[in-house]
C-alpha positions in Angstrom: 129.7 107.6 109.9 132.9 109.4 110.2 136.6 106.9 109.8 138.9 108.5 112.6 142.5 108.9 110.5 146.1 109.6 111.4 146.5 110.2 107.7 146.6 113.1 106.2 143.7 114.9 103.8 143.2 113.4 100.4 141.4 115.1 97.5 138.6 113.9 96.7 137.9 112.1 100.7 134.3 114.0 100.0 134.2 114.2 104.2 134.1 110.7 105.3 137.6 110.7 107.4 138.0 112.7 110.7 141.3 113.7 110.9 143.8 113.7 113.9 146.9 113.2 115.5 148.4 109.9 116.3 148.6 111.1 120.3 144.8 112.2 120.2 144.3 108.8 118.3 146.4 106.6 120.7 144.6 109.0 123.8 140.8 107.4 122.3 142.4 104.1 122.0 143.5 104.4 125.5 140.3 105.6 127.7 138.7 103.0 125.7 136.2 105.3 123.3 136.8 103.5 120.0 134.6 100.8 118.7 137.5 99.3 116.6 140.7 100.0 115.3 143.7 99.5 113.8 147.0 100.8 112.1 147.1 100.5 108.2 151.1 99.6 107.2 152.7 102.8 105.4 156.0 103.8 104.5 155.6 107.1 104.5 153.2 108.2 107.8 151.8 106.6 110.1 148.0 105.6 109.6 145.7 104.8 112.0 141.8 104.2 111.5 139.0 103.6 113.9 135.8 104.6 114.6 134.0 105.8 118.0 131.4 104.4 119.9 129.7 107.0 120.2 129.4 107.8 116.5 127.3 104.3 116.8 125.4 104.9 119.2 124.1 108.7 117.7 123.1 106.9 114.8 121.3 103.9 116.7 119.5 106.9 118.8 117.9 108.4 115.8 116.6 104.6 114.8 119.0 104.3 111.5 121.5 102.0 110.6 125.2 102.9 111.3 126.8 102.3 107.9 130.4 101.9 108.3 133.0 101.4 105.4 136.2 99.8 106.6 139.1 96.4 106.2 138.9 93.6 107.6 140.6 94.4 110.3 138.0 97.0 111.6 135.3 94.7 110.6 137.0 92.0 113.2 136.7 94.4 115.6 133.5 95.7 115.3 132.1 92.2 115.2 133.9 91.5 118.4 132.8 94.2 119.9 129.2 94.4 118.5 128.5 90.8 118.1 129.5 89.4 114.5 125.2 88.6 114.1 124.8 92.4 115.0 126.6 93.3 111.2 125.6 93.0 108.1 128.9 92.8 106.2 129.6 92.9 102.9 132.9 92.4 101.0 133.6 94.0 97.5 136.2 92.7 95.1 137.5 94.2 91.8 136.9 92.1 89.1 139.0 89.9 87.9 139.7 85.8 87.8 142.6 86.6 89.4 144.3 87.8 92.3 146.7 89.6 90.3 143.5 90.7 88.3 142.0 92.0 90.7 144.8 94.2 91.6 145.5 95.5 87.8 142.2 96.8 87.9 142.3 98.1 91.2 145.6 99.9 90.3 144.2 101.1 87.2 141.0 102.6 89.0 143.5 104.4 91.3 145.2 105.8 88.3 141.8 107.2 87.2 141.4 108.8 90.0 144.4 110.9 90.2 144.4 111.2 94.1 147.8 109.2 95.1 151.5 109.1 94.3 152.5 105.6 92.7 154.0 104.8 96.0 151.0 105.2 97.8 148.6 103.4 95.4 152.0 100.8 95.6 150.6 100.7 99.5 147.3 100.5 98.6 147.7 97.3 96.4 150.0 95.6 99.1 147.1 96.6 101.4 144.2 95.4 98.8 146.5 92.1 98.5 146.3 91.3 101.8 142.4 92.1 102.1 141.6 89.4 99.3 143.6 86.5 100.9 141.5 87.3 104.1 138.0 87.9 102.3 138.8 84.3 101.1 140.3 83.0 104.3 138.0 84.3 106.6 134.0 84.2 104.7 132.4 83.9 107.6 132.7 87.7 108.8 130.5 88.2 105.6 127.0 88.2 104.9 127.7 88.1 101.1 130.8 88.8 98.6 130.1 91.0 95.6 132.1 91.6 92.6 132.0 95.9 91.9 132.4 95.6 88.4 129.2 97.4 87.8 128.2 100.6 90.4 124.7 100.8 89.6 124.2 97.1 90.3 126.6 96.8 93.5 124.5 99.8 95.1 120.8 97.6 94.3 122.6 94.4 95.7 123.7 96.3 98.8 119.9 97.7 99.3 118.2 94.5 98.6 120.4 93.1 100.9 120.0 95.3 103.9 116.6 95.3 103.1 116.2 91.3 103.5 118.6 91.4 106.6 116.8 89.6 109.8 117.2 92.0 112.5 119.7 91.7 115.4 
């Protein structure tokens, strides 16, 4: 399912952003056609995310399971708008014991990957920070917490999971 973005084009986003401009952004907002949304801080552009309804909807049509990968701030809004029991949500954390952790190996994964400026993955992190304190604050928008230190087993954990989900 396709994340609606102010941002600009990353390498390496693989097709999972739809971009456009803030005014076509705040226009969707407006006549009501997004499902959620929200603006990511930045210091250097201004991000917005969301995603349609009727991006949902096109995938509940063909009898699938919309799949949607997003913060917690989307996530409160698609559960407010969908019904939180609706969801299956799952949060993943970088390993660590740690907050602080967590966010050395996040930063070193972003390093890896060669796709931001150190100001941006400085953004990222503040961002990251403040999705941890709210995983941990707020548990009950999730149907489970995993801990992505191994890919392989993350991905079976998420299928067994959706799997076992009781339907809506």
């Amino acid at each position: 399912m396709p994340i609606l973005t102010t941002r600009g084009p990353r390498r390496g986003d693989d097709g999972e952003y739809h971009y456009l401009g803030a005014e076509a952004f705040l226009c969707l907002q407006r006549a009501g056609n997004l499902a959620a949304c929200t603006r990511i801080p930045s210091q250097s552009e201004e991000r917005f995310y969301g995603y349609r309804h009727r991006d949902f909807e096109a995938v509940w049509n063909k009898g699938k399971l919309p799949i949607a990968i997003t913060d917690l701030r989307l996530l409160e809004g698609l559960a407010e708008m969908f019904g939180r029991q609706s969801i299956v949500s799952v949060g993943l954390l970088p390993p660590g014991e740690t907050e602080d952790a967590m966010l050395d190996e996040l930063h070193r994964r972003l390093c890896m990957r060669g796709r931001d400026s150190e100001a941006s993955m400085q953004e990222r992190l503040q961002n990251a920070k403040d999705d941890i304190r709210l995983c941990r604050e707020r548990p009950a928008l999730f149907d489970a917490v995993f801990i992505n230190d191994d890919l392989d087993e993350t991905i079976d954990k998420l299928e067994r999971l959706i799997i076992n989900a009781p339907s809506p």
